[in-house]
C-alpha positions, -999 to +999 in steps of 0.1 A: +169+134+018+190+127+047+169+150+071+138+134+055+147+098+064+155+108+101+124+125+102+106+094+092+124+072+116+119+100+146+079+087+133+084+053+137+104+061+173+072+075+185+047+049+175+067+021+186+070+038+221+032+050+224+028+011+216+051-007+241+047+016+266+020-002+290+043-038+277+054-065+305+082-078+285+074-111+308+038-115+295+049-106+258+072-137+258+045-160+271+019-147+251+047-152+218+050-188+234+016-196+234+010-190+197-007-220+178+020-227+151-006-244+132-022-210+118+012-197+106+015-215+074-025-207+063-019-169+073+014-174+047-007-187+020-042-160+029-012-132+023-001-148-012-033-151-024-039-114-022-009-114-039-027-132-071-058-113-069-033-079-067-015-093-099-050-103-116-064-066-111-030-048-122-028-069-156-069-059-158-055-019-151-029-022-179-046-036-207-055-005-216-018+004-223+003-030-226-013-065-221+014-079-200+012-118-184+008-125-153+039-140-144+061-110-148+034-085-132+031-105-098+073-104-097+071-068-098+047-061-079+067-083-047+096-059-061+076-028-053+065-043-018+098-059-010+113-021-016+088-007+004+104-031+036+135-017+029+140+015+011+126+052+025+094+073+017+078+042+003+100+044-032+081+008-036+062+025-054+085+040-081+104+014-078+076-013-095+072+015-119+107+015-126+113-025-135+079-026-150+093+004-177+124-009-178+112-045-189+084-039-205+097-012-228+066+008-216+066+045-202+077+041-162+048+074-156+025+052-176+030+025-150+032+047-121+000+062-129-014+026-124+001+018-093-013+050-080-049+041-094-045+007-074-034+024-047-068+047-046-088+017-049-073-003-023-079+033+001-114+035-017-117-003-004-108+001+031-126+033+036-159+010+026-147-019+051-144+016+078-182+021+069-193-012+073-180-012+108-197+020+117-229+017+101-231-021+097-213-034+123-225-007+148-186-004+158-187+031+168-156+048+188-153+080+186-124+082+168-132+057+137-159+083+123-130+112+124-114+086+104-137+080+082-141+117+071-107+120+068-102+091+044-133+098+023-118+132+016-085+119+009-092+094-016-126+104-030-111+143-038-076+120-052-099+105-077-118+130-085-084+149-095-074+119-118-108+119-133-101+157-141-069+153-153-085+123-179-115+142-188-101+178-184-065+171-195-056+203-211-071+224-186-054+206-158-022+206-173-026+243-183-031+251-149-005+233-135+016+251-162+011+285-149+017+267-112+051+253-117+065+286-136+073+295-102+096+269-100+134+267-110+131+257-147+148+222-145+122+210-122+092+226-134+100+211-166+102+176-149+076+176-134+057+185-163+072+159-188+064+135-156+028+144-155+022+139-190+035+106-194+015+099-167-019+106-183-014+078-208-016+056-180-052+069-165-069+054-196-085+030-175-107+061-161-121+061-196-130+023-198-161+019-173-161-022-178-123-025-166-129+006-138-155-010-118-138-044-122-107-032-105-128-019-080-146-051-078-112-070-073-100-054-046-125-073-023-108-104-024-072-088-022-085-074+013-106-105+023-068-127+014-056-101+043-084-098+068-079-133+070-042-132+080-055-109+106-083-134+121-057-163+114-035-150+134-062-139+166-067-179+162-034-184+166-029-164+197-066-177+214-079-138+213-120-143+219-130-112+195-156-114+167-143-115+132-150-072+129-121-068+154-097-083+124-115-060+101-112-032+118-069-037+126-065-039+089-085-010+085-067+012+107-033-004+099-033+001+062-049+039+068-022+047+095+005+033+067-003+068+049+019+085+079+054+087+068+074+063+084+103+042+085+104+013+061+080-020+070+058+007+084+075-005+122+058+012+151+030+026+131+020-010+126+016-020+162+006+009+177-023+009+152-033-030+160-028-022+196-054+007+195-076-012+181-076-043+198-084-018+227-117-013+218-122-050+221-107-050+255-078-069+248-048-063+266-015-042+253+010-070+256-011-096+237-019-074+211+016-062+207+027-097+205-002-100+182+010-077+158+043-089+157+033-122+147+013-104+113+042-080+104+062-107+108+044-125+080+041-096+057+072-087+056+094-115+058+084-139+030+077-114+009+107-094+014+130-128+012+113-135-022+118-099-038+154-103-037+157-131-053+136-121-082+157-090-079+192-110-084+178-127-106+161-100-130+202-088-124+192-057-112+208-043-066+193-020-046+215+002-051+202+008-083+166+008-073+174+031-043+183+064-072+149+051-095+139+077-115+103+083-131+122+104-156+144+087-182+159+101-215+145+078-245+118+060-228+090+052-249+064+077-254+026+080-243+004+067-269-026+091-274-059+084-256 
């Protein structure tokens, strides 16, 4: 674990170098002078929105296993992003799994399962957005289409396994079966009690209406965000057309796939910085730039998970040793 975290900070290291490197530290503070505060509290409010239209599709995802309200859902989901700010190899993830078992009384794979789904839809999102830009938008560096192969791949052959593993349960699982023998016992055995919890929570797959509606609304969950992006260019008087704020997200939240350190630091500014370039705009203002919208993802949101965390009574040094696998936790209903 220890060798894994350093690993993932070396990441980070690299990124954040490869993205100051060409910085005048003078021009930086000017540019970070010059900022129009008047943008900052509409780019807060943009990045809470997404926020509702995140919970709205997650309780639209669950139905199918537990209707839960909305309330609860949207504190667990900042739970999930506020650990993903501070803990390692983004446990935000099993980490919202984790509360959302643990309060819900509902299988934490089940749940994890979900987030995973959202978490495909979200990549299926932005690799449309990467399209657009290409095809649409006639935004073509070389680079983007490499991109765009790569993500398509990724997330459409993702899917495609978790539509196998709905449709073609046994089979999948009886393959993986003969796989994981290999293994020492005690973790083969995990990992299959993990992986059949977690089909319970793929029944969405098998309910087209809710499917293509949780597709649908992650539009405006990305448009809340593009926006923050374009606020911000606003903000720092950055004459680009509104595609260069589309095309930041989409290479920031596909370059958030690299393990890195938590708050995704140097991978986020090297990525706005690189693409910014294909605008023309300058290193140092794009740096200062990207600091600006990290800055407002992280810090509000990150501020408000721990308070729901004290209050829900639960540390992080609880959440840090979240487990998917718990003795007694409710079982998977059957599809």
């Amino acid at each position: 674990m220890k060798v894994r975290i350093a690993l993932t900070i070396a990441v980070s290291a690299v990124f954040l170098i490869l993205a100051v490197r060409n910085i005048r530290f003078e021009e930086f503070l000017h540019a970070v002078e010059q900022m129009n505060p008047v943008y900052f509290l509409p780019a807060v409010s943009c990045y809470f929105a997404s926020f509702f239209f995140r919970t709205l599709r997650w309780k639209i995802m669950l139905r199918s296993v537990k209707s839960i309200a909305m309330g609860p859902l949207f504190r667990y989901i900042v739970l999930g992003y506020m650990a993903n700010n501070l803990l390692p190899a983004r446990l935000g993830e099993v980490v919202r799994a984790y509360v959302t078992g643990k309060q819900e009384n509902m299988s934490r794979s089940s749940a994890f399962a979900s987030v995973i789904l959202e978490r495909l839809f979200d990549g299926i999102t932005i690799l449309m957005l990467l399209l657009f830009l290409i095809f649409a938008a006639e935004l073509d560096a070389g680079w983007l289409r490499y991109l765009a192969w790569a993500s398509a791949g990724l997330f459409m052959g993702a899917l495609g396994f978790l539509f196998a593993l709905t449709y073609a349960r046994e089979r999948v699982l009886g393959i993986t079966e003969r796989v994981v023998r290999y293994l020492p016992e005690a973790l083969s055995s995990k990992i299959l009690h993990i992986l059949h919890r977690f089909v319970a929570g793929l029944k969405l797959l098998r309910r087209p209406g809710d499917f293509f509606f949780s597709i649908a609304m992650s539009f405006p969950v990305w448009l809340c965000e593009v926006l923050v992006y374009y606020l911000y260019l606003k903000a720092f008087q950055i004459d680009v057309p509104f595609k260069a704020a589309v095309l930041a997200l989409v290479v920031v939240n596909l370059s958030s796939l690299i393990p890195s350190s938590p708050g995704f630091i140097g991978v986020f500014q090297y990525a706005c910085v690189k693409s910014l370039a294909v605008f023309g705009v300058r290193s140092t203002l794009a740096l200062a730039w990207s600091v600006a919208i990290h800055s407002t993802q992280i810090v509000p949101i990150t501020l408000l998970g721990l308070a729901i965390l004290s209050r829900m009574g639960l540390s992080m040094g609880e959440i840090s040793r979240v487990d998917l696998e718990e003795n007694g936790e409710p079982p998977p209903q059957n599809s």
